[in-house]
Rosetta silent file (secondary structure, phi, psi, omega in degrees, C-alpha in Angstrom):
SEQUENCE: XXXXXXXXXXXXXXXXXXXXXXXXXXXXXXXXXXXXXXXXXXXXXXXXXXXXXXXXXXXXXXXXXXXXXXXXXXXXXXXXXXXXXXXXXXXXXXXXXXXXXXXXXXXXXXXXXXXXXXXXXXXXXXXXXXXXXXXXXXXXXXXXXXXXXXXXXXXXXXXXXXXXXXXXXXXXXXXXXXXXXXXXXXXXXXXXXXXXXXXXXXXXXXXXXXXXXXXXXXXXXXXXXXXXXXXXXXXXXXXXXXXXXXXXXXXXXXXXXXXXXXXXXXXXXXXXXXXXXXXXXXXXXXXXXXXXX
SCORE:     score description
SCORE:     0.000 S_00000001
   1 L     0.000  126.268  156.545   32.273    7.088  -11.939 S_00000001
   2 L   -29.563  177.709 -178.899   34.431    9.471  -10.585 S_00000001
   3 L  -105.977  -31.964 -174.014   33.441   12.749   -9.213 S_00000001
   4 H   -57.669  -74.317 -176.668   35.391   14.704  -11.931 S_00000001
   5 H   -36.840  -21.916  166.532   33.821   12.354  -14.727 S_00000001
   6 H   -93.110  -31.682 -178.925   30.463   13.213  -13.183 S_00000001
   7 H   -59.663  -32.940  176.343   31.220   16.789  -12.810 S_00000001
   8 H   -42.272  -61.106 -163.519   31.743   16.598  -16.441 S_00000001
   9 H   -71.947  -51.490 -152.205   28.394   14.711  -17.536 S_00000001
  10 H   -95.312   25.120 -173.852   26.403   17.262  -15.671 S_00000001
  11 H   -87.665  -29.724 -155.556   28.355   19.956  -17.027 S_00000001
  12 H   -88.465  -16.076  175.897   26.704   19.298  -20.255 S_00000001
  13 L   -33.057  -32.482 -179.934   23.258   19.260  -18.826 S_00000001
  14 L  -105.451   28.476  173.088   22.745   22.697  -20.378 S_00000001
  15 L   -53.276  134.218  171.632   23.882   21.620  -23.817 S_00000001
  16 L   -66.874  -15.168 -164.605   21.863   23.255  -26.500 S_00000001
  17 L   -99.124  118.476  176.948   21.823   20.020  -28.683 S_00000001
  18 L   -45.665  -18.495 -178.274   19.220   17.922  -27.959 S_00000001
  19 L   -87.104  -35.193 -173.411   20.796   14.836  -28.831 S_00000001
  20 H   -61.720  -51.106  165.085   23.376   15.423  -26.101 S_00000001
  21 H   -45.750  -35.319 -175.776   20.950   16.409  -23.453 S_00000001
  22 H   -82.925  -19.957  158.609   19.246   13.111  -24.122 S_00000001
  23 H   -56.682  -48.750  174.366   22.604   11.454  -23.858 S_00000001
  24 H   -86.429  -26.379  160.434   23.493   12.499  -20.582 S_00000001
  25 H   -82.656  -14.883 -178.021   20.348   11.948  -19.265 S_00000001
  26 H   -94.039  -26.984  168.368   20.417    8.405  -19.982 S_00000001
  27 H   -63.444  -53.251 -176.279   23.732    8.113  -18.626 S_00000001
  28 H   -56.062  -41.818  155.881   22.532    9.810  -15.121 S_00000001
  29 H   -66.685  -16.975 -168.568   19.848    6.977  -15.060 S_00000001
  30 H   -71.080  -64.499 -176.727   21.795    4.595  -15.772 S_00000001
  31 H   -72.749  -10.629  159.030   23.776    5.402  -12.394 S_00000001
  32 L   109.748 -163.696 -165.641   20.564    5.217  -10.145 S_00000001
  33 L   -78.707  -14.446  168.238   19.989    6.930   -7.004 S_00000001
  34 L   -42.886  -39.948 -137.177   23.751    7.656   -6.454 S_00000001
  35 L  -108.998    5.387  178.697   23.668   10.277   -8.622 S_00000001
  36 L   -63.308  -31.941 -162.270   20.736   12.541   -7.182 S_00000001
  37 L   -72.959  -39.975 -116.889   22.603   14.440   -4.188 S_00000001
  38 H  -106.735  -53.356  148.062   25.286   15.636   -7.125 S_00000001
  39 H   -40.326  -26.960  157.286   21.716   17.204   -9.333 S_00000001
  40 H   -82.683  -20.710  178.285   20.296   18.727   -6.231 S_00000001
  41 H   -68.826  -49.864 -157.530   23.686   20.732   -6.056 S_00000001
  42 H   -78.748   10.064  168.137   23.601   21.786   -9.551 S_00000001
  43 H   -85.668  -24.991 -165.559   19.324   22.780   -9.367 S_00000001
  44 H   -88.815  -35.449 -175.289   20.520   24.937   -6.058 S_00000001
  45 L   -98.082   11.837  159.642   23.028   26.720   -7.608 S_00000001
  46 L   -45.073   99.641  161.445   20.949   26.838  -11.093 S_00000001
  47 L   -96.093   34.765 -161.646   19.277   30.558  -12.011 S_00000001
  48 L  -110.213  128.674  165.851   17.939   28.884  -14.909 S_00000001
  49 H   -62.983  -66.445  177.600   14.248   27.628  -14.725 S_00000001
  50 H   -43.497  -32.212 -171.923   14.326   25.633  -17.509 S_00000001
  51 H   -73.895  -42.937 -173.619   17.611   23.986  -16.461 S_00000001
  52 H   -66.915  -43.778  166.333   16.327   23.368  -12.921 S_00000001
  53 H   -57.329  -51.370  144.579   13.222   21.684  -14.627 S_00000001
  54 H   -15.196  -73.647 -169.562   15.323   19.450  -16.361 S_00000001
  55 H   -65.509  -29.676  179.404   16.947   18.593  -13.520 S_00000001
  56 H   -63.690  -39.963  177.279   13.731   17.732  -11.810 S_00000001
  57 H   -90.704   33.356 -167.933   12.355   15.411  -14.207 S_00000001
  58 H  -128.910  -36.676 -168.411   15.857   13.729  -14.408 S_00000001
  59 H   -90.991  -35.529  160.536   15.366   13.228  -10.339 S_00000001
  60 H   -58.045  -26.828  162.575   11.834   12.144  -10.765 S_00000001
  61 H   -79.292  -38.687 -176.694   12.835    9.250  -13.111 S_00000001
  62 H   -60.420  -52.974  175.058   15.796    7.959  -11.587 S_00000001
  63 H   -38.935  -43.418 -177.202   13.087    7.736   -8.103 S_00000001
  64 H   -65.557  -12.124 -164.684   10.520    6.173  -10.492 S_00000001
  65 H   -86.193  -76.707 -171.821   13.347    3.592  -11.355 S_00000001
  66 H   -10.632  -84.771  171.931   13.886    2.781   -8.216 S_00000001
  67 H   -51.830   -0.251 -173.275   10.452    2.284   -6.989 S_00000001
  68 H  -123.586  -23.528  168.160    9.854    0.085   -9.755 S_00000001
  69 H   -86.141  -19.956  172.462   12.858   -2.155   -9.928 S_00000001
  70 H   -79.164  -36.695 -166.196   12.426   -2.359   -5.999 S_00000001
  71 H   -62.770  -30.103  166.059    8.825   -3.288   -6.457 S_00000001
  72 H   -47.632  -56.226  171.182    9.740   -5.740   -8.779 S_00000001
  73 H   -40.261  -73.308 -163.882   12.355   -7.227   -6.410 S_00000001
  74 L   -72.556    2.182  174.547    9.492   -7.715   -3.847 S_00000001
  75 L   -69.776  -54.430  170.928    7.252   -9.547   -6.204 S_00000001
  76 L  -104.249   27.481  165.113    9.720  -12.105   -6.069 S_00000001
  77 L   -87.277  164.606 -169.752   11.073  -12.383   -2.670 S_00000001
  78 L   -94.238   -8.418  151.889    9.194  -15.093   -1.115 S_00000001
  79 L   -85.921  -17.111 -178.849    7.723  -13.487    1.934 S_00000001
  80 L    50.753   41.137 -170.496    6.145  -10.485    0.503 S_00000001
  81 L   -56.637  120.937 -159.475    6.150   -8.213    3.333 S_00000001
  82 H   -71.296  -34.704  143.200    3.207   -6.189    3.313 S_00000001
  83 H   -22.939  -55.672  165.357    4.743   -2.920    5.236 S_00000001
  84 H   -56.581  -49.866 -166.469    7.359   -3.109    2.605 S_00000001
  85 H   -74.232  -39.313  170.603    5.565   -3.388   -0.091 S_00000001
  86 H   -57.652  -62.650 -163.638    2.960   -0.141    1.247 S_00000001
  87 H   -71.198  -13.823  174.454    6.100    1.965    2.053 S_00000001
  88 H   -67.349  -74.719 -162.766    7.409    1.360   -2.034 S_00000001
  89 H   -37.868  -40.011 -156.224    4.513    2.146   -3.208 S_00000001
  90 H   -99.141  -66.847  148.774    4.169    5.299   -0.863 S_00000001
  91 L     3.535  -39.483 -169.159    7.569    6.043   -2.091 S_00000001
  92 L   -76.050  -30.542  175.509    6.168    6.711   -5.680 S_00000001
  93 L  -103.055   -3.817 -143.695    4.451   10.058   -4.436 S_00000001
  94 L  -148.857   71.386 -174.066    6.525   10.514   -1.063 S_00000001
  95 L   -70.940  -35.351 -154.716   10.453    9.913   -2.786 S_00000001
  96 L   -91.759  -16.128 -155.729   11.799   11.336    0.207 S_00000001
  97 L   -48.586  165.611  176.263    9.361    9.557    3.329 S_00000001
  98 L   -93.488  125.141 -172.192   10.595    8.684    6.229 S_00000001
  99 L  -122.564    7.807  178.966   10.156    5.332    6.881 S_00000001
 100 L   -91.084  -51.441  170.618   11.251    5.130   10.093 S_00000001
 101 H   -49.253  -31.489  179.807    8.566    7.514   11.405 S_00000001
 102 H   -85.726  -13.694  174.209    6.145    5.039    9.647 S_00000001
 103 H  -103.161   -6.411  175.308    7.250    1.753   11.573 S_00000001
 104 H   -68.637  -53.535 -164.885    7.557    4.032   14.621 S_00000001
 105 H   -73.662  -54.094  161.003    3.766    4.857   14.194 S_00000001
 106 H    -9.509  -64.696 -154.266    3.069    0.896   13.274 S_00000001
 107 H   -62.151  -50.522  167.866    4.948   -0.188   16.281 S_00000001
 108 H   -42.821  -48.019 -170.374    3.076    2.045   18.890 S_00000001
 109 H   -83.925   -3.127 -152.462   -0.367    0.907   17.697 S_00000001
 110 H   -89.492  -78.243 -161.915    0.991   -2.801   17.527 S_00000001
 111 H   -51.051  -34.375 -158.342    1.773   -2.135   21.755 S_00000001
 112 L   -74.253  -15.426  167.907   -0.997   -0.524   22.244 S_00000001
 113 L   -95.911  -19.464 -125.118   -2.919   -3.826   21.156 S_00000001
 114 L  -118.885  -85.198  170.289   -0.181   -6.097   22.497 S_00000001
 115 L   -14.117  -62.185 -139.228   -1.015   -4.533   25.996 S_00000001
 116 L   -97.156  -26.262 -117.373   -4.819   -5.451   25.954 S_00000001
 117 L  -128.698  143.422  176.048   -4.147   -9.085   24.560 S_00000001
 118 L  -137.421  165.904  171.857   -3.975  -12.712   26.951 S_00000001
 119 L   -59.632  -25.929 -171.464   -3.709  -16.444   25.653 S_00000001
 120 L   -57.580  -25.419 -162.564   -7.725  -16.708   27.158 S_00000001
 121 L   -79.749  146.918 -177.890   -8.946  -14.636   24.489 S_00000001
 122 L   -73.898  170.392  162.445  -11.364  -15.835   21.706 S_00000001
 123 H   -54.899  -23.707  172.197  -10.941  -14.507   18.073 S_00000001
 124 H   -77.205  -66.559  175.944  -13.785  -12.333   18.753 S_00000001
 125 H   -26.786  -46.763  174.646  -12.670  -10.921   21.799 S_00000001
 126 H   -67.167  -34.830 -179.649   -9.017  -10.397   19.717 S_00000001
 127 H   -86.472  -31.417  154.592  -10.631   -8.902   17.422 S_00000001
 128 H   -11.724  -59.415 -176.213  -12.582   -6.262   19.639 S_00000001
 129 H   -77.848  -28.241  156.900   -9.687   -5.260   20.977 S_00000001
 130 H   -56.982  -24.942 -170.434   -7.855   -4.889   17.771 S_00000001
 131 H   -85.704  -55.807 -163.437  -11.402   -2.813   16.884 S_00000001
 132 H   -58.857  -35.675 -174.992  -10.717   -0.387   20.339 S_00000001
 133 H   -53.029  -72.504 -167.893   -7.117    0.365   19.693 S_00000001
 134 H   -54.913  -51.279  175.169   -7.790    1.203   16.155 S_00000001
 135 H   -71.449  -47.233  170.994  -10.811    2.791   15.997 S_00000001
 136 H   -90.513  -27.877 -153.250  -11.467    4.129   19.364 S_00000001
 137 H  -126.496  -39.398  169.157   -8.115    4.901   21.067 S_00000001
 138 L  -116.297   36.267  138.030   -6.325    6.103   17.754 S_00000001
 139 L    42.433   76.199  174.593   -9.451    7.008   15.950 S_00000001
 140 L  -101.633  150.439  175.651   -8.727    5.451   12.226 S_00000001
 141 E  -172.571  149.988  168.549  -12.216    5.685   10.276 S_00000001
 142 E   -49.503  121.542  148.876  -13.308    5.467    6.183 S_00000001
 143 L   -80.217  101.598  152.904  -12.920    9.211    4.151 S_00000001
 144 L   -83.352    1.215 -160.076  -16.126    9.263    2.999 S_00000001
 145 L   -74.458  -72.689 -152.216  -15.689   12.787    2.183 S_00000001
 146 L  -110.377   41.422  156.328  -12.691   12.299   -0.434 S_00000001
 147 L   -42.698  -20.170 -171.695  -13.179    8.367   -1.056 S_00000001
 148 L  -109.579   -5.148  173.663  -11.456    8.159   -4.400 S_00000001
 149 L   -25.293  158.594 -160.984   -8.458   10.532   -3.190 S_00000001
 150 L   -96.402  -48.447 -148.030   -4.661    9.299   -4.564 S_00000001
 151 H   -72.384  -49.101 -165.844   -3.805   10.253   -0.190 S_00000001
 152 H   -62.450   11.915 -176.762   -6.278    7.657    1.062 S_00000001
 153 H  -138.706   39.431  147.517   -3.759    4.657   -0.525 S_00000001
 154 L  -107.712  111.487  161.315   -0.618    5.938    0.999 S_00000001
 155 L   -26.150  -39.373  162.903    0.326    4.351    4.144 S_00000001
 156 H   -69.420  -38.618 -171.765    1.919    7.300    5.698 S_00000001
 157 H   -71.653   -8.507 -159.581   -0.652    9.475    4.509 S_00000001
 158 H  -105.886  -57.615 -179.238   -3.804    6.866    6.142 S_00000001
 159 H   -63.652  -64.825 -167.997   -1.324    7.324    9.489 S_00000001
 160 L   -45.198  -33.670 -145.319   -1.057   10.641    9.620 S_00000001
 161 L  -122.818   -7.307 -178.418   -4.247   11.627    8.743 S_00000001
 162 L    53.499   22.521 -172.597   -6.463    8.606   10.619 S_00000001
 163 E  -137.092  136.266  179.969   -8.535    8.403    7.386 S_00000001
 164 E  -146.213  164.987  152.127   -8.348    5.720    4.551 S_00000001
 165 L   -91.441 -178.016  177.293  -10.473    3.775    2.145 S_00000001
 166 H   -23.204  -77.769  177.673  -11.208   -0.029    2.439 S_00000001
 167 H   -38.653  -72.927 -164.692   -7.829   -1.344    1.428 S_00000001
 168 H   -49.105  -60.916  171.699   -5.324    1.174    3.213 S_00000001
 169 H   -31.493  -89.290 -175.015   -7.696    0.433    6.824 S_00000001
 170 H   -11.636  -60.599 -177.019   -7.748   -3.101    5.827 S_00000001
 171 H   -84.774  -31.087  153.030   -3.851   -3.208    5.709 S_00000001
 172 H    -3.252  -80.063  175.667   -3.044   -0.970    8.560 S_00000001
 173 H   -34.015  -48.041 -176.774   -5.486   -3.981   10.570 S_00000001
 174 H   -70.829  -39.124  178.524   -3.169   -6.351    8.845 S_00000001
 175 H   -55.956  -55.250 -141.284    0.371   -5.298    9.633 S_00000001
 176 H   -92.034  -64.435 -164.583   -0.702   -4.893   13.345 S_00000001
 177 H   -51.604  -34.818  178.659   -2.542   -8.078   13.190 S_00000001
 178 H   -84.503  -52.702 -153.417   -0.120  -10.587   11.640 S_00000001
 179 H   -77.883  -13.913  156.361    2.761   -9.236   13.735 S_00000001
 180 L  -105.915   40.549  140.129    1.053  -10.505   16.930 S_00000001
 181 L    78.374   47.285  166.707    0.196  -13.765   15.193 S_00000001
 182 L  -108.801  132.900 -159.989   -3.530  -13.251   15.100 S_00000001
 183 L   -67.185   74.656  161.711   -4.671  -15.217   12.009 S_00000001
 184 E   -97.993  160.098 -157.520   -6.575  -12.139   10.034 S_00000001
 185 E  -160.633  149.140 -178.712   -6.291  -12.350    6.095 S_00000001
 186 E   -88.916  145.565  171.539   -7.244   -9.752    3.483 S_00000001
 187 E  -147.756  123.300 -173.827  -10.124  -10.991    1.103 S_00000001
 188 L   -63.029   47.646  170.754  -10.322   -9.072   -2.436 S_00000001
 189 L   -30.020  154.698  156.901  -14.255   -8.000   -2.761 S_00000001
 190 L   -77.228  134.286  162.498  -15.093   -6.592   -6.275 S_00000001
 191 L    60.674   16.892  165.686  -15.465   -2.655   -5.350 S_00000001
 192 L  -156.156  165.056  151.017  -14.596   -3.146   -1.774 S_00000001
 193 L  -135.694 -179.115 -159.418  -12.426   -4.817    0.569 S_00000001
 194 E  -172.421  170.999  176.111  -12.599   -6.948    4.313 S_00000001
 195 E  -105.116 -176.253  157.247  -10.653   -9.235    6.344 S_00000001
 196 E  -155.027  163.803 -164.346  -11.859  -12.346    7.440 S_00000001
 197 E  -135.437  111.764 -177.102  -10.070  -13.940   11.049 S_00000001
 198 E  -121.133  119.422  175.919   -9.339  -17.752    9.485 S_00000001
 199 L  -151.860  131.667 -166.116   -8.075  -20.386   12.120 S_00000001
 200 L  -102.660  -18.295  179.714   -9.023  -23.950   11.583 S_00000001
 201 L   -61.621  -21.825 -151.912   -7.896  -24.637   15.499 S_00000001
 202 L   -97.227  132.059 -165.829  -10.586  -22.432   16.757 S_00000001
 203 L  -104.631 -178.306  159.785  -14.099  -23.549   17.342 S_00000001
 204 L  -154.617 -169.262 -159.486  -17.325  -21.986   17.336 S_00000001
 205 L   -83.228  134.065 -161.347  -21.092  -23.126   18.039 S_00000001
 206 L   -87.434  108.951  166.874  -22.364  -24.996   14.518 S_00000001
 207 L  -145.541   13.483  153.968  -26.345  -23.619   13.755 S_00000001
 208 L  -127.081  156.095  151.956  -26.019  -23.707   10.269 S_00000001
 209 H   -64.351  -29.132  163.698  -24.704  -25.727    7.420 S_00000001
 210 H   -65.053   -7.920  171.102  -23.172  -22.299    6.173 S_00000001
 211 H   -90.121  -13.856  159.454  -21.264  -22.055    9.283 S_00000001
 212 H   -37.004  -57.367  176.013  -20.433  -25.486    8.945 S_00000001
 213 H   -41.085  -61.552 -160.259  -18.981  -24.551    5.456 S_00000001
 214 H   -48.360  -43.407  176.723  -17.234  -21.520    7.032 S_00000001
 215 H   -61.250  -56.215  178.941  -15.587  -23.881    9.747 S_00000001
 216 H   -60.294  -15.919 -164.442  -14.237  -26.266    7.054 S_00000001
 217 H   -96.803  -33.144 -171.976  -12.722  -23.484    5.465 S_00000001
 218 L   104.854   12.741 -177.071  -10.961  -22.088    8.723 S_00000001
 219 E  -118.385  100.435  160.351  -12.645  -18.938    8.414 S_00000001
 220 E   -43.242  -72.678  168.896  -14.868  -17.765   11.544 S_00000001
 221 E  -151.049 -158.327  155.362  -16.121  -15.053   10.368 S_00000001
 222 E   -78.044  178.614  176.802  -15.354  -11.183    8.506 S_00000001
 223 E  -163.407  128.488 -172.322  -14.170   -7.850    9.398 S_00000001
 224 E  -107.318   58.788  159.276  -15.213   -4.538    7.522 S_00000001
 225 L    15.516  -80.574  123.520  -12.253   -1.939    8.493 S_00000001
 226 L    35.371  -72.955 -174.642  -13.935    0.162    6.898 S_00000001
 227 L  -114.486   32.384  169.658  -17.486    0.244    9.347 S_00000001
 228 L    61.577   44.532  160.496  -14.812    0.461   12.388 S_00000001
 229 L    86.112    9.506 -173.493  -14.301   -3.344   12.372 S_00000001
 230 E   -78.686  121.814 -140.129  -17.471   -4.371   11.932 S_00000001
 231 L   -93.866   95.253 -161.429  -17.827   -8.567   12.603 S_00000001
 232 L  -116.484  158.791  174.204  -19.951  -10.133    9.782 S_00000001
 233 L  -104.356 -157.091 -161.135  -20.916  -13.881    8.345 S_00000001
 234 L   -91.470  -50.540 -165.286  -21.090  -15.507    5.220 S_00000001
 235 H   -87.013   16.419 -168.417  -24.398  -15.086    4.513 S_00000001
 236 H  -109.240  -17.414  179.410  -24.111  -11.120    4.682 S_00000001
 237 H   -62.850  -74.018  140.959  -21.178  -11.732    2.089 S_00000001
 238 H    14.245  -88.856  178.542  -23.639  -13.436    0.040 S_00000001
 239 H   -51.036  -48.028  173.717  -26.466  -10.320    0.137 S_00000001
 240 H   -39.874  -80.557 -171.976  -23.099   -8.067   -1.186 S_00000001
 241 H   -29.220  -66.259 -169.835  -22.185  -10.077   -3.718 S_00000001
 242 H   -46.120  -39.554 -167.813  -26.145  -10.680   -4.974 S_00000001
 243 H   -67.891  -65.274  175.157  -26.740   -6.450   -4.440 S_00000001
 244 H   -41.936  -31.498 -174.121  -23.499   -6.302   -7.042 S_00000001
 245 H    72.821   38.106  157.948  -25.485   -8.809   -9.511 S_00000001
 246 L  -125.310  156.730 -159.977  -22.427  -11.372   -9.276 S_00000001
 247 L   -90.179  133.381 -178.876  -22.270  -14.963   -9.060 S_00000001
 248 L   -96.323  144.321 -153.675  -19.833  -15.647   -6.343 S_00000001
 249 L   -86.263  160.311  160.104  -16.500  -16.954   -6.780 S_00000001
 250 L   -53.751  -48.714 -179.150  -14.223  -18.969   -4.616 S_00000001
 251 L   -64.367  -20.744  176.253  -11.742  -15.980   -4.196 S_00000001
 252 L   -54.082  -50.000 -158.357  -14.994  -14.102   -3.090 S_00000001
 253 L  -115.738   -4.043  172.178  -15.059  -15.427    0.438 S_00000001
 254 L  -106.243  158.018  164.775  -10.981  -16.856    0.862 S_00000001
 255 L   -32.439  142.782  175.261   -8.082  -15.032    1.580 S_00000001
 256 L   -99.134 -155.193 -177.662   -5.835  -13.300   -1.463 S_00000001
 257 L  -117.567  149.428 -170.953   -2.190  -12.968   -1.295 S_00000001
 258 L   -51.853  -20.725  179.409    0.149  -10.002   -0.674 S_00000001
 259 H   -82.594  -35.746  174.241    0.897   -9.467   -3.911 S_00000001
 260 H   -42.745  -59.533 -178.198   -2.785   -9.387   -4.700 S_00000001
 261 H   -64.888  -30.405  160.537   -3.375   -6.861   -2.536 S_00000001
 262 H   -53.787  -48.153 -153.587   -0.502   -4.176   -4.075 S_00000001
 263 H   -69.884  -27.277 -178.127   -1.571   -4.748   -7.162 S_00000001
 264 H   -79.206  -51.204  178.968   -5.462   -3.345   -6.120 S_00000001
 265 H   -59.571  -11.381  133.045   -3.449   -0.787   -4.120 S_00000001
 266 H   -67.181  -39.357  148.475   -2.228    0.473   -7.442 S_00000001
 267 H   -23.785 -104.289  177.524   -5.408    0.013   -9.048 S_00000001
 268 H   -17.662  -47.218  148.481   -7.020    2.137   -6.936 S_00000001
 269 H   -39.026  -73.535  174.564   -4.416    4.531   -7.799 S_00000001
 270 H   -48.793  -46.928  142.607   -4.585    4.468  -11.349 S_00000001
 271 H    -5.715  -85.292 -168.526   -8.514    5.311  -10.499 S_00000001
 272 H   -43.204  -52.959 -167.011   -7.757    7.934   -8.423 S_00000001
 273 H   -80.737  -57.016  162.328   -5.260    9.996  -10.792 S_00000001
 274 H     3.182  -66.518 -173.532   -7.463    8.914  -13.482 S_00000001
 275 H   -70.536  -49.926  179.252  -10.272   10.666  -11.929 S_00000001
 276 H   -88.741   15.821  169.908   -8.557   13.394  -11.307 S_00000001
 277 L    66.502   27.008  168.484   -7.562   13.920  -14.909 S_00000001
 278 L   -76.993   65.024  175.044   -3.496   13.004  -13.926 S_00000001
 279 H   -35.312  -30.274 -162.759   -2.683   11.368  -17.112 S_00000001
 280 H   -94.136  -46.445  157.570    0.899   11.320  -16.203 S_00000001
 281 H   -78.028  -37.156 -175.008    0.839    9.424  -12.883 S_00000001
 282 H   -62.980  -47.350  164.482   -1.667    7.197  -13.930 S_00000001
 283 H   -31.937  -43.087  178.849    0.581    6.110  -16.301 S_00000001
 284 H   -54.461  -44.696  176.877    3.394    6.148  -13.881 S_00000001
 285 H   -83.307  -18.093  151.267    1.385    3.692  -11.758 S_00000001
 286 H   -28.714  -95.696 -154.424    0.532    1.617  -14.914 S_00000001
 287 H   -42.990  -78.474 -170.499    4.016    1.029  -15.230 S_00000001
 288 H   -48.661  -15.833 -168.211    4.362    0.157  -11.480 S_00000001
 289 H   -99.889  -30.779  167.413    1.485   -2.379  -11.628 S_00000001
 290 H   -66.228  -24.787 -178.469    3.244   -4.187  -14.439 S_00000001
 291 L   -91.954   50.187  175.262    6.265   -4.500  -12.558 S_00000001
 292 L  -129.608  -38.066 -175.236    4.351   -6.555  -10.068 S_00000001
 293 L   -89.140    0.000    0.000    3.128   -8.668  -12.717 S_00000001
């Protein structure tokens, strides 16, 4: 579309007839993200409130488009980058973020672990250090204050602010972790979440049959984000689970998959607005959780 033929269509934007208005708005979605710069002209030079509200909820849907046909997209690319997929999502409240400032912050805490790290070290020792960075040297820790906050499952918002819930730590830990090839994996507790550092190369001293188990599985032990990284076994999984009054599952104690893990990061969202009596975003993230499925 031309620029005249678009000056046109938004010309009509203040059409009295309701059928028309709904007409041109469906055209304007139609063209996507293209057509937003063209709709911030005509809201600045608007002195109509109503008109400019229009235009807002014309710019909030085309974004919501977006974010939902990209999310979609990443459902079915076959790596499922978990950075990506956190910065869509983060996208849904934050249309404008910066996403360079967010792989900027990423990248720093990646050297700053990078630094500390030799070929000598065991997985505990990697993960220590991976504990010191985060926790101690950039001071990330659980909002216990404001646990069910919408802020504590935005990626930018968990950097900025050093404070998340389970999940948001949890991928933070992950991002940093997989990009220096240390085997840590997300594992989807019911009403919480952990890591667990799974290597089948790697040994450790045998004084149970559960650690036996754990060893067959490749998984040394846990990691609670969460408690500042705190290094846990099987049979402390175990005491969760039983304290919950569930029989535990396979999926309980192995890794999930990236995709898993969005989809609880929208959960938690739909919670969150939920909770906070946003009927209108939870829906919004409804919508976003189906286009993962």
């Amino acid at each position: 579309m031309d620029n005249k033929e678009l000056n046109a269509l938004l010309s009509l934007l203040d059409d009295p007839d309701k059928n028309v208005f709904q007409q041109v708005r469906e055209k304007l979605l139609s063209i996507g993200d293209q057509v937003i710069p063209a709709l911030e002209n005509v809201w600045e030079q608007s002195f109509d409130a109503t008109m400019q509200t229009k235009i807002e909820n014309i710019i909030h849907d085309i974004q919501f488009n977006t974010t939902a046909i990209a999310l979609k997209e990443w459902a079915s690319s076959p790596d499922q980058n978990l950075l990506t997929g956190s910065l869509l999502i983060a996208k849904y409240q934050y249309p404008d973020l910066d996403e360079q400032r967010v792989k900027k912050k990423i990248q720093q805490i990646r050297q700053d672990v990078w630094l500390e790290l030799n070929e000598k070290l065991t997985a505990l020792e990697q993960v220590k250090i991976l504990n010191h960075i985060l926790f101690e040297v950039h001071n990330f820790s659980g909002n216990t204050q404001n646990y069910h906050a919408p802020q504590n499952s935005y990626i930018n918002n968990v950097l900025e602010t050093k404070k998340g819930n389970p999940l948001s730590l949890s991928l933070i830990y992950l991002i940093v972790a997989q990009d220096l090839k240390i085997p840590v994996y997300g594992v989807n507790l019911p009403e919480h979440f952990v890591l667990c550092y799974k290597d089948v190369h790697q040994l450790m001293t045998v004084k149970t049959k559960r650690d036996a188990e754990m060893i067959e599985q490749g998984i040394l032990f846990y990691i609670n984000p969460f408690s500042r990284g705190s290094v846990f076994g099987k049979k402390q999984l175990e005491i969760y689970l039983k304290k919950m009054n569930l029989d535990p599952q396979p999926e309980h104690y192995q890794p999930c998959s990236n995709l898993e893990m969005m989809k609880r990061l929208l959960r938690n969202l739909v919670f969150s607005y939920k909770k906070l009596g946003y009927a209108d975003k939870q829906n919004e993230i409804q919508k976003l959780l189906e286009a993962l499925s």
